[in-house]
Residue, then its C-alpha position, 0 to 999 in steps of 0.5 A: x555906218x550911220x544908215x546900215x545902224x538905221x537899217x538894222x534898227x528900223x528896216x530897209x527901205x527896198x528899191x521898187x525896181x527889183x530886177x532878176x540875177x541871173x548867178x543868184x537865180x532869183x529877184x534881187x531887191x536893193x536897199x535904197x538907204x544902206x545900198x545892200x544888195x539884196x534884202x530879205x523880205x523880213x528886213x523890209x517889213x513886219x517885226x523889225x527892232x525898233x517895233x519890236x521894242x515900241x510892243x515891249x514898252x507899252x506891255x511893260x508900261x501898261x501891265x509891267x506893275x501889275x503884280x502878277x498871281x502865282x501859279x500854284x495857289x493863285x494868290x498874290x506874291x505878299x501872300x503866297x507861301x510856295x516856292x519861287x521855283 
């Protein structure tokens, strides 16, 4: 239970012995970590969760307190008389 919830989060780690299925009709990559029986390219590499989340932290540290402009007149929030919808 423990390695497919560090799969889910970070990725699975593929078997580098990828072999053909015959029934599948198609390669087959086995995860090393929670012993899946075939995974996607897309769990293995590129934005998983845990990625996912670092990106959303550091946006939000670095620019999540900036107060952001409205849209319609161009002034900030305290000094803006337009309607928030």
């Amino acid at each position: 239970m423990l390695k497919r919830l560090i799969c889910w989060w970070f990725g699975c780690v593929p078997d580098r012995e990828s072999h053909y299925d015959f029934e599948y009709d198609g390669w087959i990559t086995p995860c090393t970590r929670c012993h899946a029986s075939d995974c996607l390219y897309s769990d293995m590499v590129g934005y998983t969760r845990h990625y996912r989340f670092i990106e959303f932290c550091r946006r939000w540290i670095l620019f999540g307190w900036v107060p952001r402009r409205c849209r319609d007149c161009g002034e900030y929030p305290n000094k803006c008389d337009c309607p928030p919808f």
